[in-house]
C-alpha positions in Angstrom: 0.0 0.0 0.0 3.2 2.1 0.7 4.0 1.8 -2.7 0.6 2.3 -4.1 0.2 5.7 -2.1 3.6 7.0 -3.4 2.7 6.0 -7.3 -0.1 8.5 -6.5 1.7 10.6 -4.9 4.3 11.2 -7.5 1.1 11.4 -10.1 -1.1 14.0 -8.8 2.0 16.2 -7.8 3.3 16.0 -11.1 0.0 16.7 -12.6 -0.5 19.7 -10.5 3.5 20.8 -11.0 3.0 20.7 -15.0 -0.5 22.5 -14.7 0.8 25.4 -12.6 3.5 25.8 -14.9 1.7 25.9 -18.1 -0.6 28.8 -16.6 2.3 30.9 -14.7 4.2 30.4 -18.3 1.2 32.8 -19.3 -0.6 34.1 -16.4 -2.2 37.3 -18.7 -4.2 33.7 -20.5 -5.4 32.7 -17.1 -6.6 36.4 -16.0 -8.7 36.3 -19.4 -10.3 32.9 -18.7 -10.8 34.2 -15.2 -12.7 37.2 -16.4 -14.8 35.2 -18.5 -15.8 33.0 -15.7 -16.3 35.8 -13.3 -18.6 37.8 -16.3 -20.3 34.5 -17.0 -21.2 34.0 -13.2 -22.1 37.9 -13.4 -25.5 37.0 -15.8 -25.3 33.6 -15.3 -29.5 32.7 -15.2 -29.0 28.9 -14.5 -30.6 26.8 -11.0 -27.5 27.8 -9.0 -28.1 31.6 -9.6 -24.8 33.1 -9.8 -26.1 36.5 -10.7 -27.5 37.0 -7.3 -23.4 37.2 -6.3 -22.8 39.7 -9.5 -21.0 42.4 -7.3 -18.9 40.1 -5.9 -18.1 39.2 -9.1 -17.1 41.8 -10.5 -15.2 43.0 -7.4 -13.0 40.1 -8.0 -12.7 40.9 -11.7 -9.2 43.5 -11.7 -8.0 40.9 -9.0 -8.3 38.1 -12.5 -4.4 38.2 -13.0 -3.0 38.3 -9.1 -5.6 35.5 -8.3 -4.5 33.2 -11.1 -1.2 33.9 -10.6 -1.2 32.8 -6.8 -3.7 29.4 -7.4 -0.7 28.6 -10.3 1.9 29.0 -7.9 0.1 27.4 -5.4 -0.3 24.3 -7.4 3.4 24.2 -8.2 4.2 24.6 -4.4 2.1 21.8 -3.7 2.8 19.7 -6.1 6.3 19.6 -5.0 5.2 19.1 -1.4 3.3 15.7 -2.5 6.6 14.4 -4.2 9.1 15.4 -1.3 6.9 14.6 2.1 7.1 18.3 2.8 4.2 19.1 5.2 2.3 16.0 3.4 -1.0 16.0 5.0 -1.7 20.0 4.8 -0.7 20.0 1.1 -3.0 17.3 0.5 -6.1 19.4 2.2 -5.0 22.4 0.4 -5.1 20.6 -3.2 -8.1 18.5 -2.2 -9.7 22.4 -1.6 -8.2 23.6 -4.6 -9.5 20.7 -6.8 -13.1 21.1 -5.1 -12.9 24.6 -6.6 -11.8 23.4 -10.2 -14.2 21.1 -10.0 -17.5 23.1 -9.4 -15.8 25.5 -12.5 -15.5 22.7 -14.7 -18.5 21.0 -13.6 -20.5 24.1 -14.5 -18.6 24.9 -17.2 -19.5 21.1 -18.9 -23.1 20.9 -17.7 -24.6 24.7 -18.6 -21.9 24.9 -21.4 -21.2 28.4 -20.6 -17.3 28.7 -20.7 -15.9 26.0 -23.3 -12.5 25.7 -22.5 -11.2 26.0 -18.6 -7.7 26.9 -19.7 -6.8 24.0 -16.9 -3.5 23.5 -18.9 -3.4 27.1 -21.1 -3.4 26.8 -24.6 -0.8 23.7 -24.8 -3.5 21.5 -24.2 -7.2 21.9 -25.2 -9.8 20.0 -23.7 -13.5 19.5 -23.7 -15.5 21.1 -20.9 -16.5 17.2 -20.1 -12.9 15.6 -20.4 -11.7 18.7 -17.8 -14.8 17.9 -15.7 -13.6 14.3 -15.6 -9.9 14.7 -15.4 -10.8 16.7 -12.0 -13.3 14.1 -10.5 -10.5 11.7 -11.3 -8.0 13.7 -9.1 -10.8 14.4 -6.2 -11.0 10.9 -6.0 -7.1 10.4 -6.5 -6.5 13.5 -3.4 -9.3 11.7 -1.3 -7.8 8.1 -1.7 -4.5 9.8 0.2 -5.9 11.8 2.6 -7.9 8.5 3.6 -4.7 6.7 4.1 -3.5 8.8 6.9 -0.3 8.3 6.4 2.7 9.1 9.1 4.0 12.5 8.7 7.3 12.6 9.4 9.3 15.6 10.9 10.2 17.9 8.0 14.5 18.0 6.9 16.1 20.8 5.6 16.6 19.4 2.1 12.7 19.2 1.7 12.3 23.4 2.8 14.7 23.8 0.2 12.9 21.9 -2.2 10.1 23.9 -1.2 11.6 27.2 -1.0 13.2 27.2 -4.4 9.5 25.9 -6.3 8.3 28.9 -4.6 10.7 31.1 -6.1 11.4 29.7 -9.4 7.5 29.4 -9.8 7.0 33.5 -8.8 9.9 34.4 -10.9 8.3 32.3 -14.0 4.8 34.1 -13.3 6.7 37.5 -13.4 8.4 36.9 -16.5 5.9 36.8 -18.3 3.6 39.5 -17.4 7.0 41.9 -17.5 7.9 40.6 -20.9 6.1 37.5 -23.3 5.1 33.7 -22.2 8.7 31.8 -22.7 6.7 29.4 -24.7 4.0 30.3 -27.0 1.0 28.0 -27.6 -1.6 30.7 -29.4 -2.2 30.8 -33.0 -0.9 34.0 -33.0 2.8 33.2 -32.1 6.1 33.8 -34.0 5.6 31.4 -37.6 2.0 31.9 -37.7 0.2 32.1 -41.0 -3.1 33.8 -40.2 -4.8 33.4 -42.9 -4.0 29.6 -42.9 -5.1 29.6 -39.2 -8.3 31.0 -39.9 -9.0 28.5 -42.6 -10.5 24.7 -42.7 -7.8 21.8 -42.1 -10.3 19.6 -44.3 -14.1 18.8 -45.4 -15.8 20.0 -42.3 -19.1 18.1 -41.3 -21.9 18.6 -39.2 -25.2 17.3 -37.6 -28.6 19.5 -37.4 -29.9 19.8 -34.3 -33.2 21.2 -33.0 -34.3 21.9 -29.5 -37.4 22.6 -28.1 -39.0 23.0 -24.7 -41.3 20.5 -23.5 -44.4 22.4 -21.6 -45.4 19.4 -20.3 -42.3 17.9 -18.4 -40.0 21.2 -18.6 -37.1 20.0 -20.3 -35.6 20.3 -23.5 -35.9 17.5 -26.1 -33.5 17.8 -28.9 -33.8 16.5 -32.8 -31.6 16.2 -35.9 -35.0 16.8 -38.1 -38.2 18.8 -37.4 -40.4 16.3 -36.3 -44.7 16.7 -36.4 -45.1 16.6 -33.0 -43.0 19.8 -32.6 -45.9 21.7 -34.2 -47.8 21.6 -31.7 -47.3 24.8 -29.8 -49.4 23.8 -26.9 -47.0 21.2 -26.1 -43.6 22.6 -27.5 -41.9 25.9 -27.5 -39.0 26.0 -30.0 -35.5 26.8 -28.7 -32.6 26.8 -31.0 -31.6 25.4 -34.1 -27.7 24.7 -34.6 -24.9 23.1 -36.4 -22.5 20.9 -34.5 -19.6 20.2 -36.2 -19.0 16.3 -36.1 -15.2 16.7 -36.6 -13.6 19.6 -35.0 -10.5 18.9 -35.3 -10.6 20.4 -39.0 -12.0 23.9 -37.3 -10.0 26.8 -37.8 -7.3 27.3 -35.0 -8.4 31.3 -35.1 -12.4 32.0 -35.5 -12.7 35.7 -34.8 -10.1 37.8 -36.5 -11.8 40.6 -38.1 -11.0 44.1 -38.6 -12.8 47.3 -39.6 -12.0 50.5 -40.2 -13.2 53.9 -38.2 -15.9 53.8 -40.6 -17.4 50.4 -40.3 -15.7 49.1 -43.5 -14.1 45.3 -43.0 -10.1 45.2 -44.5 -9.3 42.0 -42.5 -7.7 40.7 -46.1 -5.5 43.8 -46.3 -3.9 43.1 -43.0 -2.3 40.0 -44.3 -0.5 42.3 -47.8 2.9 43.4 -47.3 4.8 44.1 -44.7 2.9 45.2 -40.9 4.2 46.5 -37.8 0.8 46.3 -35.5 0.4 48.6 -32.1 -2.1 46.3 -29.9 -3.8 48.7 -28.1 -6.6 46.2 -25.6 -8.0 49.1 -23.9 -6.7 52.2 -22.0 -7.3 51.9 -18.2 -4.0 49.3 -18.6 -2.2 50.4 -21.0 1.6 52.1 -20.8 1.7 55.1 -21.8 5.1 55.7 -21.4 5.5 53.1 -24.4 3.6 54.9 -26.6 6.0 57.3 -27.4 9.5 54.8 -28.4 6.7 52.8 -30.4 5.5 56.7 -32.2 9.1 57.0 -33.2 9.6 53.4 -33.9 6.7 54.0 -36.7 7.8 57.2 -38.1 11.1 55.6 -38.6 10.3 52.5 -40.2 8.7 54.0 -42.8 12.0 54.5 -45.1 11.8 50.8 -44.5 8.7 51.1 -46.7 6.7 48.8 -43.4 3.3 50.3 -42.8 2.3 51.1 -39.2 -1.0 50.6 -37.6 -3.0 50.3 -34.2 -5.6 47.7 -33.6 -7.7 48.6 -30.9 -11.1 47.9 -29.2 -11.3 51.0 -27.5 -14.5 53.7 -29.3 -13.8 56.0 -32.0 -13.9 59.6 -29.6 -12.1 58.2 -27.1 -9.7 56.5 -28.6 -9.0 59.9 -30.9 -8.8 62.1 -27.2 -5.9 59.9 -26.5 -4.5 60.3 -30.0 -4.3 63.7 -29.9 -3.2 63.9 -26.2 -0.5 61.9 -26.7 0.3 62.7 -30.8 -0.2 59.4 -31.8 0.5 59.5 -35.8 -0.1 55.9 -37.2 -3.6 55.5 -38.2 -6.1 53.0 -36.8 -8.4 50.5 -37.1 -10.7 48.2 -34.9 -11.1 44.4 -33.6 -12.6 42.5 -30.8 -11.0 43.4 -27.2 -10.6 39.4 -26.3 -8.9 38.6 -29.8 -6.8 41.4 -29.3 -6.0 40.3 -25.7 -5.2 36.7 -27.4 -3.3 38.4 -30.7 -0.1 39.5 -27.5 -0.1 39.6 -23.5 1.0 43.3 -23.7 -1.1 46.4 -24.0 0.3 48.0 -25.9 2.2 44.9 -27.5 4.4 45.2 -31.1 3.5 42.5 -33.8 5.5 42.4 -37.0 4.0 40.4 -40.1 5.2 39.6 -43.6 2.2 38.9 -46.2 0.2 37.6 -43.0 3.0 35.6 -41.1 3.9 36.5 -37.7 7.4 37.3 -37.8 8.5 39.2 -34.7 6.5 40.0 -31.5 7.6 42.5 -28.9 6.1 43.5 -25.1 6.4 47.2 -24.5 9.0 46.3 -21.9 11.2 46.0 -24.8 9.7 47.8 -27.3 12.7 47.3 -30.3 14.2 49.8 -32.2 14.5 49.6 -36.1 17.1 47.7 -36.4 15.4 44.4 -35.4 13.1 44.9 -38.7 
């Protein structure tokens, strides 16, 4: 049983270790997936009503990044704990509490199908809001199995607070790395090599299933169909629902779904973005942004144009505000619009520095190190 319990031991902790690390290699991903839960709870409308909480929130909402950052570090911490002995039976209570947690998220994210992907491992690995729901219950039960053991605890040597100690550091110094500059290792469609416009295509023939639902008044539940059946015309009995198309093979979807860009105007020039060569200012929004970065990238623009690279912003932010700011901080390089999230996905920097070539991502730069025009 000794042996069995350590097997486990070394397989949840590693689990947890390799979790935590893919997040705090990104932490600015985990603050958007946190958001999202935090806005989904915010209007959720299901049984557990959420909503009735919505100011907690979004109190919690600016806290997204600091929070995430902490349960990743956490998980590291702990992880390490399970493999070395180190304070074995409070580490096991502390990621038995934090897998309760994950859990309930993935558990409601699988069953209302309201956030499809838990970002449990970032964007290195993509499961199914049901596979994440059942890779937790797996290690609830795994957790519980050990803490039922009671197993001896013996007194803690200085090799295993060192151990301790130095996951702590190395995990904090990770997480702070990459807010300050870019994740080490990028997963996102948008990294370095990316061809866009191949990302936003079809791998191959996609096919789907049709898929009708409709309230039953009678027993107040839904009763899905692949066709429109008779007794659905009955509107004293049914209420239609939805109608949708599930996509029977996703693994042909594109990797990027959104990308779309629009001038001041309205007009869509998503196609001209991928012509030439681009140096793009992401600009998310403006209660986070740098300014101090603003004005190397201003000169960084006007410089590269003897280079012959056009210079634009891509920003979320509205059309008068966005122009106050302009002309407050004599931004020249013109702009033009896309969705905050994709924007937030496109570089974890506001403002971040992309440079394409006829659509590939060539170069990406955080502000922090905002280049100067001899990396073009």
């Amino acid at each position: 049983m000794k042996l069995v319990n350590q097997i486990i031991s070394y397989l949840v902790g590693g689990l947890f270790i390799f979790s935590g690390l893919i997040k705090l290699n990104d932490p600015r991903g985990l603050e958007i997936k946190l958001e999202e839960y935090f806005e989904v709870f915010a209007q959720d409308r299901t049984e557990l009503g959420l909503a009735a909480l919505s100011g907690f929130w979004h109190f919690l909402t600016p806290y997204s990044l600091w929070m995430g950052t902490l349960l990743s570090v956490l998980e590291v911490v702990l992880g390490i704990h399970l493999i070395v002995k180190y304070r074995y039976r409070i580490s096991l209570w502390a990621l038995f509490a934090m897998i309760v947690f994950f859990t309930f998220l993935t558990f409601y994210s699988a069953f209302f199908n309201k956030v499809t992907d838990c970002g449990c491992f970032g964007d290195a690995i993509k499961l199914t809001p049901w596979q994440s729901f059942s890779k937790d219950v797996l290690l609830f039960s795994l957790l519980g199995f050990l803490l039922f053991q009671k197993e001896t605890e013996a007194k803690a040597k200085k090799w295993q607070l060192a151990c301790s100690l130095t996951s702590l550091v190395l995990s904090t110094a990770l997480a702070i790395w990459a807010i300050e500059h870019l994740p080490p290792l990028d997963f996102r469609p948008y990294k370095i090599g990316s061809n866009i416009a191949k990302n936003m295509a079809y791998t191959g023939e996609p096919k789907y299933k049709e898929v009708y639902t409709f309230l039953n008044k009678n027993t107040k539940k839904d009763e899905t169909s692949a066709k429109w059946e008779a007794k659905f015309s009955d509107t004293m009995q049914y209420k239609y629902k939805t109608y949708e198309k599930v996509l029977l093979n996703p693994e042909v979807a594109p990797k990027i779904k959104d990308y779309k860009i629009t001038t001041p105007d309205g007009k869509e020039v998503t196609k001209t973005t991928f012509e030439g060569k681009k140096m793009f200012v992401i600009i998310a929004d403006l209660k986070s942004i740098s300014v101090a970065a603003i004005k190397e990238i201003n000169k960084l623009a006007r410089a590269l144009e003897a280079k012959k690279i056009e210079s634009f912003i891509l920003t979320s932010v509205g059309s008068e505000e966005f122009d106050k700011f302009r002309h407050e901080n004599q931004i020249s390089i013109p702009y033009y619009f896309a969705d905050k999230t994709v924007l937030k996905t496109m570089i974890r920097s506001n403002p971040g520095i992309m440079y394409w070539e006829n659509g590939v991502v060539k170069k990406m730069w955080h502000h922090n190190d905002t280049p100067t025009i001899k990396a073009f």
